[in-house]
C-alpha positions as CSV (number, residue, x, y, z in Angstrom):
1,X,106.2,77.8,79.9
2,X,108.7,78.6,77.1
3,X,106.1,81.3,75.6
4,X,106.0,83.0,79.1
5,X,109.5,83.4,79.6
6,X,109.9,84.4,75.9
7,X,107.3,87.0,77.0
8,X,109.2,88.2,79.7
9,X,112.6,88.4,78.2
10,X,110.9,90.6,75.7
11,X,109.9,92.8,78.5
12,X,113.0,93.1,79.8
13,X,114.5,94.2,76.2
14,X,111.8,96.3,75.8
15,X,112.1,98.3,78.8
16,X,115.7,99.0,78.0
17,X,115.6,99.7,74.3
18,X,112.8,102.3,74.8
19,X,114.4,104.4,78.3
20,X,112.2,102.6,80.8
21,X,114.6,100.6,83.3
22,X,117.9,99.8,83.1
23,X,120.3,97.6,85.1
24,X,121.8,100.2,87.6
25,X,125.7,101.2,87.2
26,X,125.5,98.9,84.4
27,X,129.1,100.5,83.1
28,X,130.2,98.1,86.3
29,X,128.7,95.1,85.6
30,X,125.4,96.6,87.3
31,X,124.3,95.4,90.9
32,X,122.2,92.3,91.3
33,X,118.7,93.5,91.5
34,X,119.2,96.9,91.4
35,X,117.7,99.2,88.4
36,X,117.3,102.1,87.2
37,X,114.0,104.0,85.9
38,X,114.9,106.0,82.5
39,X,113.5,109.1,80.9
40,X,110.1,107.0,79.8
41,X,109.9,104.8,82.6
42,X,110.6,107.3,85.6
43,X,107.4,109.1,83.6
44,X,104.8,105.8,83.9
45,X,106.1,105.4,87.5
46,X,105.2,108.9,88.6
47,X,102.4,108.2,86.7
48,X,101.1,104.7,88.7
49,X,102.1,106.8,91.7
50,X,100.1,109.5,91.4
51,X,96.8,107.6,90.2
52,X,96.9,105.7,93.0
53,X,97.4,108.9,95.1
54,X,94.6,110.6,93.8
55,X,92.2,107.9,94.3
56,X,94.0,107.0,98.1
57,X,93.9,110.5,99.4
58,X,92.4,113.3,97.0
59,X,89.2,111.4,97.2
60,X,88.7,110.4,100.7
61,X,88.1,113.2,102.7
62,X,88.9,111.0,105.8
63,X,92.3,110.2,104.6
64,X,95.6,112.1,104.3
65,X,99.3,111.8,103.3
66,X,102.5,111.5,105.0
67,X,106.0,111.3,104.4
68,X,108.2,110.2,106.8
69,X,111.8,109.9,106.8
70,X,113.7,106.6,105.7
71,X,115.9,106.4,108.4
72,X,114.2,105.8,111.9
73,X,115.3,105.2,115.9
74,X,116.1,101.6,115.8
75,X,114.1,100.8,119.0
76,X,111.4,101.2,116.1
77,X,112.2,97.8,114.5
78,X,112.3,96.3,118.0
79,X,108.8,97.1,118.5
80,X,107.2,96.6,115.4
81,X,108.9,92.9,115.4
82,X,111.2,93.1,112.8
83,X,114.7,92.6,114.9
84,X,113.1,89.5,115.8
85,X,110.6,88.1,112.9
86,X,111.5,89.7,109.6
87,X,112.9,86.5,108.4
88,X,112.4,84.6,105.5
89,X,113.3,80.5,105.3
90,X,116.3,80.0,103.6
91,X,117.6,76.7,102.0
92,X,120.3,76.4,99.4
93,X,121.1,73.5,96.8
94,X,124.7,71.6,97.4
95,X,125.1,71.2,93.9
96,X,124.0,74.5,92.5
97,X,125.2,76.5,95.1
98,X,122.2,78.2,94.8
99,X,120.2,80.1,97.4
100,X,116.1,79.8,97.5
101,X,113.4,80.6,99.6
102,X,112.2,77.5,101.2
103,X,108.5,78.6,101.1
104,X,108.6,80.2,97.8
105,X,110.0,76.4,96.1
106,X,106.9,75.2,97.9
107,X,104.5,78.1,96.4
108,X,105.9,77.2,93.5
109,X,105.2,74.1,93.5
110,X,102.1,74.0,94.9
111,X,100.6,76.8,92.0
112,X,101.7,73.7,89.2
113,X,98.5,71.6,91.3
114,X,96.5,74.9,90.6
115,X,97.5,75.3,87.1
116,X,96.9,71.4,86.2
117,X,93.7,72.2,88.1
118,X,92.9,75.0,85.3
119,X,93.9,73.4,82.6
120,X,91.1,70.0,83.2
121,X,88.6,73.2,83.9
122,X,89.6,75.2,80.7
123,X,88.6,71.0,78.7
124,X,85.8,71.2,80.3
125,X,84.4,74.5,79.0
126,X,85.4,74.0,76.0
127,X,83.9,70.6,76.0
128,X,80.5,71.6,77.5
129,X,80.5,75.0,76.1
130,X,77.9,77.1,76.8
131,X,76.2,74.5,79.6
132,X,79.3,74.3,81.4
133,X,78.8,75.0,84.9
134,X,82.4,75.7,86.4
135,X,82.0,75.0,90.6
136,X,79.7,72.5,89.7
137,X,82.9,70.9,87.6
138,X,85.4,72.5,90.2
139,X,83.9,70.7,93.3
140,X,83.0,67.4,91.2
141,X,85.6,66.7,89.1
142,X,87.8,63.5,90.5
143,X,91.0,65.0,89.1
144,X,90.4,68.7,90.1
145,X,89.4,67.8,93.5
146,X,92.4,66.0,94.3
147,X,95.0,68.3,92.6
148,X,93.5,71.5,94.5
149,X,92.9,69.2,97.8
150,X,96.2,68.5,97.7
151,X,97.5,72.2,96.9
152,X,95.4,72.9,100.4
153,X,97.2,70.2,102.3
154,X,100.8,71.4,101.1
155,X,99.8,75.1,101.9
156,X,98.5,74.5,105.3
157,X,101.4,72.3,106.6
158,X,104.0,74.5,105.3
159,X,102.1,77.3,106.7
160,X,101.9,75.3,110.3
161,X,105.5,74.6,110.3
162,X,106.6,78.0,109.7
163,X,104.5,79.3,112.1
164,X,105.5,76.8,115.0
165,X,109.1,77.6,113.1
166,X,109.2,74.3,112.8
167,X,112.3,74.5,109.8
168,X,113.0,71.0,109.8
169,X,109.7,69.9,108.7
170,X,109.8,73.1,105.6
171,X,113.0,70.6,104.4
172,X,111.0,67.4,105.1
173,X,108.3,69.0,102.7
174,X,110.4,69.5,100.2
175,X,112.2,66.4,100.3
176,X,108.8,64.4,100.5
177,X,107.5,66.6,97.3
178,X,110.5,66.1,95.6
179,X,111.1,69.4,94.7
180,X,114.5,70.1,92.3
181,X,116.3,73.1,92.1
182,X,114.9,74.9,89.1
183,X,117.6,75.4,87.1
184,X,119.8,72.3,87.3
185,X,117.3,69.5,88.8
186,X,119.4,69.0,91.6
187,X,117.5,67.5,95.2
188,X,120.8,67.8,97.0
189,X,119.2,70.2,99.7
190,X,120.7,72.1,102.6
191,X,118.6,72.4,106.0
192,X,116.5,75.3,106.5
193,X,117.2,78.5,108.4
194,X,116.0,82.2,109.1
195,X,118.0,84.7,107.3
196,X,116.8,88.3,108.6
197,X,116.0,90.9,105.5
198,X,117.1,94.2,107.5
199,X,119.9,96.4,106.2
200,X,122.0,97.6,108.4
201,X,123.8,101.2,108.9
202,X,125.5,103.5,111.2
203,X,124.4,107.1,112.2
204,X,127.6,109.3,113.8
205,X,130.9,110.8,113.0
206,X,133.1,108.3,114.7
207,X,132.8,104.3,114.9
208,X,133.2,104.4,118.4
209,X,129.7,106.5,119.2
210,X,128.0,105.7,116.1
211,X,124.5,104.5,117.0
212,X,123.8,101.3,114.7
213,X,120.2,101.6,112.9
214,X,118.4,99.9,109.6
215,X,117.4,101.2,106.3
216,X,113.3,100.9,107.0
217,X,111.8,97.4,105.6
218,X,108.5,98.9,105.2
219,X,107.0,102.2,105.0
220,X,104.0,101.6,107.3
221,X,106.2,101.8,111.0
222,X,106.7,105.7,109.8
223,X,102.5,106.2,109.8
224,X,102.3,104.4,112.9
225,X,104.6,106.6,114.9
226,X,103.3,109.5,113.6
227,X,99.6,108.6,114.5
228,X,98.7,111.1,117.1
229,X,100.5,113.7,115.8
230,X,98.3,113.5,112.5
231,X,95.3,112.9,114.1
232,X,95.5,116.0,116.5
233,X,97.4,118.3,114.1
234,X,94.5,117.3,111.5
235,X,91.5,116.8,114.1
236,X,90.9,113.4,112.4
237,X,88.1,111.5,113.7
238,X,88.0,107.6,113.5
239,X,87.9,105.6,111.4
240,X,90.5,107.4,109.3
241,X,93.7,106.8,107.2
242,X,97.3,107.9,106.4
243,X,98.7,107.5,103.4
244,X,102.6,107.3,102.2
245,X,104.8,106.2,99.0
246,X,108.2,105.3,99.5
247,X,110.9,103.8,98.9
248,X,112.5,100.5,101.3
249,X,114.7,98.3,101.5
250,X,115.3,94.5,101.9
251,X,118.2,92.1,102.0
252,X,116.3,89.2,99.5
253,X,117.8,86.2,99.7
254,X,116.6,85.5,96.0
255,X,116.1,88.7,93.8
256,X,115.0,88.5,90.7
257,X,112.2,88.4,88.3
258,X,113.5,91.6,86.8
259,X,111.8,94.4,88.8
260,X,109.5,92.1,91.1
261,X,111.9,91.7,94.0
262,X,114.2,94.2,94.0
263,X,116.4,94.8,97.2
264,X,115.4,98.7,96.8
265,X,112.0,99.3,96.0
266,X,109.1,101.5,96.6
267,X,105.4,100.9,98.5
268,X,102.0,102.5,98.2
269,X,100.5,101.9,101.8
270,X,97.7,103.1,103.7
271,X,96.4,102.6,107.1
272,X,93.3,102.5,107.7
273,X,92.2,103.1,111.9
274,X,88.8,101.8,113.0
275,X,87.3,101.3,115.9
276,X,88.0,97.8,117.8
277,X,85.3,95.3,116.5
278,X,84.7,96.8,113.0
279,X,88.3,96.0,111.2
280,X,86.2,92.9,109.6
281,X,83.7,95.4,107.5
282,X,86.9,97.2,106.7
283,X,89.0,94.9,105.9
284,X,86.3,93.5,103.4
285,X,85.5,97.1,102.0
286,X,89.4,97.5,101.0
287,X,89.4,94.6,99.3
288,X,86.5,95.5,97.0
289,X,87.8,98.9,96.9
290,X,91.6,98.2,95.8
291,X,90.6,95.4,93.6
292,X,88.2,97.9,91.4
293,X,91.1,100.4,91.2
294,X,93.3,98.3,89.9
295,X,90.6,97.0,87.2
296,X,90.3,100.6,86.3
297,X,92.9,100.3,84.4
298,X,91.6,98.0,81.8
299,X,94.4,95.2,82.0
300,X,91.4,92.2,82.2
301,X,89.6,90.8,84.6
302,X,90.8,87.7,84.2
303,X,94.4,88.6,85.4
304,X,93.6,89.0,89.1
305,X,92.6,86.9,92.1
306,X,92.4,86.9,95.7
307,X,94.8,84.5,97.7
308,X,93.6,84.9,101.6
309,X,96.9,83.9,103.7
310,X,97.1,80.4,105.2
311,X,99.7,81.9,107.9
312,X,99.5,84.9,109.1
313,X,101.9,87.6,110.2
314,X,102.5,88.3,113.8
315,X,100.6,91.2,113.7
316,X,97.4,89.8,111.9
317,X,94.2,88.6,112.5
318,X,92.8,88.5,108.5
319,X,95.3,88.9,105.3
320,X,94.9,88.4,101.8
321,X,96.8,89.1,98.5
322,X,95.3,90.6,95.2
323,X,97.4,88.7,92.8
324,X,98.7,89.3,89.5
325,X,99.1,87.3,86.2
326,X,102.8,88.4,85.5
327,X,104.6,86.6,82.6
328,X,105.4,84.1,85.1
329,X,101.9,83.1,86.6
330,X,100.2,84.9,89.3
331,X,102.1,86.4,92.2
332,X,101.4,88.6,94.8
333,X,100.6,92.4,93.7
334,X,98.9,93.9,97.0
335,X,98.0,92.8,100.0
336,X,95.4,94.2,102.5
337,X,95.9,93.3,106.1
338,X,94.0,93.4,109.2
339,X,96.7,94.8,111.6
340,X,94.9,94.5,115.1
341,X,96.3,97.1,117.7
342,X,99.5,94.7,117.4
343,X,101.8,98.4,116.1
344,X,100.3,100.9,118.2
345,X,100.0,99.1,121.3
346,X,103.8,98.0,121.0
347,X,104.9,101.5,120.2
348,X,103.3,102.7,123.3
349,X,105.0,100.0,125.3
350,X,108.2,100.2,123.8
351,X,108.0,103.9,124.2
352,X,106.1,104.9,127.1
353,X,104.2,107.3,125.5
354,X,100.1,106.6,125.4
355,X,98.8,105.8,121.6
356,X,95.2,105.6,122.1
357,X,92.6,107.7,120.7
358,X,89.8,109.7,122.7
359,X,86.4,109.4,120.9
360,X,84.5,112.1,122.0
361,X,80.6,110.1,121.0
362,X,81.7,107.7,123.5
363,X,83.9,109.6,125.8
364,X,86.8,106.8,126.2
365,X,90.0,106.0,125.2
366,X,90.8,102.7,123.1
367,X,93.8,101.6,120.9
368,X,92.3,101.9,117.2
369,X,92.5,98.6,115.0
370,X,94.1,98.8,111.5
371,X,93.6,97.7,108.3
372,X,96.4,98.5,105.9
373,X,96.4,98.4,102.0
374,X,100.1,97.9,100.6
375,X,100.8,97.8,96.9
376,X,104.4,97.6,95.2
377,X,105.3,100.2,93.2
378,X,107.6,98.5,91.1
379,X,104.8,95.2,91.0
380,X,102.2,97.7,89.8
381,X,104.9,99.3,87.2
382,X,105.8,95.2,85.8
383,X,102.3,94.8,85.9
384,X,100.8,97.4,84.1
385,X,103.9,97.2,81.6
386,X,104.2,93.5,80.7
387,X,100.3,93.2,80.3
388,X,100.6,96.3,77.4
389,X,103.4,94.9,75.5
390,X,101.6,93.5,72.8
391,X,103.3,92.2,68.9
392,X,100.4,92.7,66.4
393,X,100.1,91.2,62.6
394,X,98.2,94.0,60.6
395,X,95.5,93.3,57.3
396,X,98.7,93.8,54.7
397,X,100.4,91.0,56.7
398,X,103.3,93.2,58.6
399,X,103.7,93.3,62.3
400,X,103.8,96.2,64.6
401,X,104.9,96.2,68.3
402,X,103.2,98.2,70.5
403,X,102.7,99.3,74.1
404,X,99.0,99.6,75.3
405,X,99.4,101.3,78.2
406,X,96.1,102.8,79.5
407,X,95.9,106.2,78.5
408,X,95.8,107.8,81.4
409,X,99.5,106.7,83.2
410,X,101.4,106.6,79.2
411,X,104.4,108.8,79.9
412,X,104.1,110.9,76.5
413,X,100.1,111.3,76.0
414,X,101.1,112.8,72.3
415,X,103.7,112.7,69.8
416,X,103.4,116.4,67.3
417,X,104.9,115.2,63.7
418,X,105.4,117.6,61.0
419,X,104.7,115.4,57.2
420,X,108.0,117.0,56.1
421,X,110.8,119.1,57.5
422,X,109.8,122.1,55.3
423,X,107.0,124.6,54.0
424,X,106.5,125.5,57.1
425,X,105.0,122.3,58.6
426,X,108.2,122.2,61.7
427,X,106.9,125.8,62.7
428,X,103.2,124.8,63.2
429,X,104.4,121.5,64.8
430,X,106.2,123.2,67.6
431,X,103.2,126.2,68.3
432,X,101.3,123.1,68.9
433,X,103.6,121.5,71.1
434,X,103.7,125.4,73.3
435,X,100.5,124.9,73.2
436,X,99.9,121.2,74.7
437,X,102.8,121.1,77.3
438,X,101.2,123.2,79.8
439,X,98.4,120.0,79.7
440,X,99.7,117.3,79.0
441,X,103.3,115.8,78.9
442,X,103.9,116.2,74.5
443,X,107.0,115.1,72.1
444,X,108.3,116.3,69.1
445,X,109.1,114.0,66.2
446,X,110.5,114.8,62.7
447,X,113.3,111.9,62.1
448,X,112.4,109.1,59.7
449,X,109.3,108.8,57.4
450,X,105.7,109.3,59.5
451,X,105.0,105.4,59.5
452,X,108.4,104.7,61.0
453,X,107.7,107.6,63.6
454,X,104.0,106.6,63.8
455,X,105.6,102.9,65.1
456,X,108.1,104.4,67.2
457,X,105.3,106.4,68.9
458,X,103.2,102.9,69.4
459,X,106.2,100.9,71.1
460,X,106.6,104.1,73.5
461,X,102.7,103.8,74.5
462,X,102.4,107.3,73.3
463,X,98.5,107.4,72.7
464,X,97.8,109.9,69.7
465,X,100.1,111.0,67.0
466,X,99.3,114.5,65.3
467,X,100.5,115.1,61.8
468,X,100.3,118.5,60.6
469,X,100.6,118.4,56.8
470,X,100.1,120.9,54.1
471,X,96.5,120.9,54.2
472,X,97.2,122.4,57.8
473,X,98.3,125.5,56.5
474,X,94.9,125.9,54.4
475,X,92.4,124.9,57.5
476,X,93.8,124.9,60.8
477,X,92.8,120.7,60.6
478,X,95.7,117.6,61.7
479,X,95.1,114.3,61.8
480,X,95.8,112.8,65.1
481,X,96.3,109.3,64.8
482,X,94.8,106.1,67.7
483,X,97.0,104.2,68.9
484,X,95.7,101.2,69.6
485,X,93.1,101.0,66.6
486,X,95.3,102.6,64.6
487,X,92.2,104.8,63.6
488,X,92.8,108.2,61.6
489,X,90.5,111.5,62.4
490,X,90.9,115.0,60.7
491,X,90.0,117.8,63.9
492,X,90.5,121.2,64.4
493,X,94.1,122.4,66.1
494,X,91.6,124.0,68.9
495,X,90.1,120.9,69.8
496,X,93.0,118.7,70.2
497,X,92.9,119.6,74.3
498,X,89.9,118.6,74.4
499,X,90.2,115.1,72.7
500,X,92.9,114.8,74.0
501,X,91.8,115.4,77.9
502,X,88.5,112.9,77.0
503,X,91.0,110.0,76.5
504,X,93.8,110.6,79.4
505,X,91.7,112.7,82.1
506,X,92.2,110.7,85.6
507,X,88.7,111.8,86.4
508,X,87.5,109.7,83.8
509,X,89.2,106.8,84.6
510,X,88.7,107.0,88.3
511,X,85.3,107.8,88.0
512,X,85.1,103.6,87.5
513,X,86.6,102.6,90.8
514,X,83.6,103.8,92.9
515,X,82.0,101.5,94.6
């Protein structure tokens, strides 16, 4: 545990010292999860965001974009539930003074059983090696049994009680489990109540007319009220999506974990309308589909999972996370829902205005289903980001930091260093950066001896170096430098597009999410 949150602090000072995030209004004393992206970060952010555009809308023919606006007539909220049920159980610590969710100490809890779980497993395969069978051992084992029997048990009744909002047995849980506040041991535990995430504002010139509305809690009420107007504008023919990035807001009762729970962050969502009876294929066929995206991207395997919901939203009839291996165990990263008519059929009550589509092969109306895909921005920036940051011990026995970023979202794809700053070598260096930047986002380096640059280069994610020396001047040839193997090749200036476009294309990453 002490590793991991070693790990994590040096993400944090990471991300600052190299212009990736920084605490916002930080000359104030900042703003309690609030931040910043910097020069390099607002770069691997556009980045994520625009990968996951591509592959969402750009290659789907049946799906297309939207942006709607931020601020939306509050009746909205009303019907999609939120006034009512966008609460999260609250409980706070007598002796600490501080504030928790109730559900996420039991999470919390209940991922130890999983993780004690793991650990007998990981003995075992070790022990067995090669003749290990693991859900022969998962579904045998005395200890593993009971320790992920009783993860079920505490999962199930919490998700019961908050579903019948029965708070007082969420505290009896806890109580019963003896769970401590994390950072001072204390069990000294206040009861449990709803605390409602919504931001509230004011739209008018005077307080006394001024209409009261909320800063949206998600971006998907925006796709939902614009549903007919996309599908007739764009003759879209079920099933068919809409897709939006965005940024909203949310009053956490506990922020923190650096940039995963922000009170201001951004979604990727997309909603997906079928025809009623056929969310299920759907909802399974996202899941394969957003899972491969994200192991597009090379971070392992290993690092995901799939946690289906043991309570469900209002508005669901199926849910499940893809979750992440942060640097403080696995947490949620997307989830894909199966939505029912539950948005479309309230908007149309709570606005008197039909939402159903006609299908022309069967000539009737129906409310379409939905199945919605919604990833973090900010999740998919920690998680991409924290997984790179590597610290390596070379052959000659020195260390190097460096950032592995896949190629393909790195902010700076390549860093142009002249040898010297003379003979010539600066003047090459830039026609090759006039060259480049109409392709590819470059940098020019010429401060500090090339290893020092070549390291600076590597903790920036940057994933070629080019070194024009004085042999440059007598062939046209650089040496353009791997990052991550630290691997040396002499090419031709006219074929550093090209090498360059093989390793940080999109097509040739996305190319391995097709299903």
């Amino acid at each position: 545990m002490a590793k991991q949150e070693d790990l994590f602090k040096n993400v944090i000072s990471h991300a600052k010292e190299y212009g990736f995030i920084f605490p916002s209004s930080e000359i104030y004393d900042g703003l309690s999860a609030v931040y910043d992206y910097a020069q390099n970060g607002v770069e691997l952010k556009k980045n994520i965001r625009e990968y996951w555009w591509k592959s969402m809308v750009q290659m789907h023919e049946n799906i297309v974009g939207l942006d709607a606006a931020i601020l939306m007539h509050p009746t909205t909220w009303k019907a999609s539930g939120h006034v009512d049920a966008f609460n999260d159980p609250l409980i706070d610590n007598k002796d600490s003074k501080k504030r928790y969710r109730a559900d996420v100490l039991i999470e919390d809890y209940a991922e130890k059983l999983n993780q004690k779980a793991e650990k007998e497993i990981e003995k075992a395969a070790v022990r067995f090696g090669d003749a290990f069978n693991r859900e022969e051992f998962t579904t045998t084992n005395v200890r593993v049994v009971e320790y992920l029997a009783k993860k079920r048990e505490i999962l199930e009744r919490m998700a019961k009680s908050l579903g019948d909002e029965n708070l007082e047995d969420v505290k009896a849980l806890i109580e019963e489990l003896e769970i401590a506040d994390p950072e001072t041991g204390s069990r000294n535990w206040t009861e449990v109540r709803q605390f409602n995430l919504m931001f509230g504002t004011k739209l008018g010139a005077s307080a006394d007319s001024a209409m009261d509305l909320y800063l949206r809690p998600e971006t998907a009420q925006g796709i939902f009220v614009n549903f007919l107007n996309v599908q007739k504008s764009g003759r879209m023919k079920i099933p068919f999506g809409i897709a939006q990035t965005g940024k909203a807001f949310r009053n956490e009762i506990v922020a923190r974990q650096f940039i995963f729970r922000m009170r201001e962050f951004e979604q990727m969502e997309m909603q997906f309308f079928v025809k009623p009876g056929e969310e299920m294929k759907w909802y399974e066929y996202w899941k394969k589909t957003r899972l491969n995206w994200h192991l597009s991207l090379g971070l392992g395997k290993e690092n995901y999972r799939f946690h289906d919901h043991e309570k469900l939203a209002h508005y669901a009839n199926a849910a499940a996370d893809i979750e992440f291996n942060f640097p403080f165990g696995f947490k949620e990263l997307e989830g894909i829902h199966s939505r029912t008519d539950f948005d479309l059929k309230a908007h149309e009550q709570f606005s008197g205005k039909k939402m159903q589509y006609f299908d022309t092969e069967t000539n009737s109306n129906y409310t379409p289903y939905v199945v919605e895909t919604s990833v973090g921005l900010d999740r998919m920036f920690l998680a991409v980001f924290s997984n790179s940051l590597k610290e390596e011990t070379l052959e000659d026995g020195s260390t190097r930091t460096v950032l592995q970023l896949p190629s393909v979202l790195a902010p700076t794809k390549a860093a142009v260093l002249p040898l010297v700053k003379k003979d010539g070598l600066p003047e090459i260096a830039r026609k090759i950066i006039e060259d480049l930047k109409w392709d590819f986002n470059v940098t020019y380096d010429e401060k500090d001896a090339v290893g020092r640059r070549y390291r600076r280069q590597d903790a920036l994610g940057t994933p070629f170096c080019i070194t024009v020396d004085h042999q440059t001047i007598e062939d046209q040839t650089v040496t353009i430098r791997h990052r991550d193997s630290m691997k040396q090749d002499r090419i031709n200036i006219a074929d550093l597009k090209v090498t360059i476009e093989n390793e940080v294309a999109m097509k040739q990453w996305l190319m391995k999410t097709v299903v």
